[in-house]
N, C-alpha and C positions, 0 to 999 in steps of 0.2 A: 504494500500500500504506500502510493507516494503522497507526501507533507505537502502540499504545493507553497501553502504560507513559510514554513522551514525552508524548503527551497528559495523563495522568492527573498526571504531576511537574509541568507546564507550568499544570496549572489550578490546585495546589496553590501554585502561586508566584503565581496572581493572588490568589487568595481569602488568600492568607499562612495555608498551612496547613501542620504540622511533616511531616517526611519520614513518618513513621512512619502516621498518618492514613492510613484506609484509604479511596480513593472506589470502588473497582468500579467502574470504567465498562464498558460493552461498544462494540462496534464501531459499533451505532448512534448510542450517543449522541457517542461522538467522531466519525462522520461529520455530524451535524447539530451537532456544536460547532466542524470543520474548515469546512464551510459559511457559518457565521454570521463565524466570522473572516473568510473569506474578503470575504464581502459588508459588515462590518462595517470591515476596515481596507483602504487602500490595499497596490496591489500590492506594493512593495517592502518595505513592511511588514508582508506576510504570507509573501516570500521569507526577510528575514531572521527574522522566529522559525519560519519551517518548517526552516530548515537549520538555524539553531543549536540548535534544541532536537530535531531531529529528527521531527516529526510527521507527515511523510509519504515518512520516507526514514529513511538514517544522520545524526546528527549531524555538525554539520561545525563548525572551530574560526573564530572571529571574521578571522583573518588571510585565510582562505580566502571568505570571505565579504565582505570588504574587495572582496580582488580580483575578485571576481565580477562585482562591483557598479561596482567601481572609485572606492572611496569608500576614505576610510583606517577604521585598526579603532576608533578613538576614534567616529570618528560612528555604524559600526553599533551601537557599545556604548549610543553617546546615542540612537538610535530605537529600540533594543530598549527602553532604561530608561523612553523614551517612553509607549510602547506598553504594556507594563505598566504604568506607573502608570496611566494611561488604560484598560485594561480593567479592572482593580481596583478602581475608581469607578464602578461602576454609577449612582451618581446622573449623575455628569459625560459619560456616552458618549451617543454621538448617535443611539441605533440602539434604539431601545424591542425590538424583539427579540431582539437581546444582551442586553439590561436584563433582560430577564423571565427570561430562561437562569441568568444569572449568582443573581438575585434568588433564582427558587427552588432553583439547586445549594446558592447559600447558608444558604436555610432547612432545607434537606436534612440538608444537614453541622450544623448546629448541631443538628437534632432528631436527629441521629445524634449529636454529640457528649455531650447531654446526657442520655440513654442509655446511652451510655457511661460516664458520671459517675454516675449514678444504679446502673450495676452495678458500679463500682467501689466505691461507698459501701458497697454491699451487702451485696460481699463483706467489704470490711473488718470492718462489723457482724457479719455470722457468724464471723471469723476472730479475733474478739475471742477474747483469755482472759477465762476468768472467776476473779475475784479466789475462794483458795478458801474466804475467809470468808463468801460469799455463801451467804442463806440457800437453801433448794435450790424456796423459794416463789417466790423469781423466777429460776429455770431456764425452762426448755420443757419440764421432766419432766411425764407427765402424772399426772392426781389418783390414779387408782390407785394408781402406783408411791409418788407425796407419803405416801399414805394408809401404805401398808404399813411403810417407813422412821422415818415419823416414832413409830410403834407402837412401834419400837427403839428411841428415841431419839436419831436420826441427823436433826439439823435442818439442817446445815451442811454444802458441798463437804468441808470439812475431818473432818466427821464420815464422809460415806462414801469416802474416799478410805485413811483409816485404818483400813478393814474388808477382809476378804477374800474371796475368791467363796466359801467356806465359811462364813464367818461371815455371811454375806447368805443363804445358803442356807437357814438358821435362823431366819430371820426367819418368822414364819407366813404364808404367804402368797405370799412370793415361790420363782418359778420358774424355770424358764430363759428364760423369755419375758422376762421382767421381767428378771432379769441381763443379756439379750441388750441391753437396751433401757437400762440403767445403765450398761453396758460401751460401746457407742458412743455415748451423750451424753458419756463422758467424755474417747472418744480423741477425739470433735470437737472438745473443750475443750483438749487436748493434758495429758493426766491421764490416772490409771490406778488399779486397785485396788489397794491393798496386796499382794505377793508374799507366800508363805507367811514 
């Protein structure tokens, strides 16, 4: 029975990725990444990180795996740390098939990471305030709405924010369509129309 979450913590500890980093693996790919370890490390070195980490079973604790081995828990801790470091190095491993696994999980994860960045920026960008002295030419209002406001004389956030759905109503031109469309540019903005 494969651990997939075991597995999935366990590859996030070679590649040195944060807890929180999401990989989705499925069952497959942990059966052909359970495989490659296999064929890739010696047996006792793939007894000790299948128990301690759990990947094809329950976790088990270092002392318990001492004894199994009959080794003390200081050395399993030294061939675990081995081992990790050593899968971690793709350049350093002797196994060009684990190299090409590890190579592209790795580019994986990072065109995932930087996607991730790239929607984090994003949203910050949208999430931005707008200063309300800013003229309302560089909003995302569009020209119509520009057109009809600036007719009032309302060039600035500050100028439509000190009006009211009544007094926009008055504008010639504008309608509900157009209030609807200045009413949520502005709660996107975290802003609001004048109350009566």
């Amino acid at each position: 029975m494969i651990n997939i979450q075991a597995c999935e913590k366990f590859l996030k500890k070679i590649l040195c990725l944060k807890d929180d980093f999401v990989l989705e693996l499925d069952k497959k790919i942990c059966c052909y990444f359970l495989a490659l370890l296999r064929k890739f490390l010696k047996p006792r070195e793939f007894q000790i990180l299948d128990l301690h980490f759990g990947l094809t079973g329950k976790k088990v604790v270092l002392a318990f795996i001492a004894e199994a081995l009959g080794i003390s828990r200081e050395r399993v801790r030294q061939i675990e740390e081995s081992v990790i470091r050593k899968l971690g190095s793709p350049l350093r491993s002797r196994n060009q098939v684990f190299q090409m696994f590890l190579w592209h999980k790795t580019r994986l994860i990072r065109e995932i990471r930087e996607l991730q960045e790239e929607n984090r920026a994003l949203k910050t960008k949208l999430t931005l305030r707008l200063d309300i002295a800013t003229p309302l030419t560089e909003t995302r209002l569009s020209t119509r709405i520009l057109n009809r406001l600036y007719s009032a004389g309302i060039t600035t956030i500050t100028d439509l924010i000190r009006k009211t759905e009544e007094e926009l109503y008055q504008i010639k031109g504008v309608g509900k369509g157009i209030l609807s469309d200045i009413k949520l540019f502005l709660e996107d903005n975290g802003l609001a129309l004048r109350s009566k």
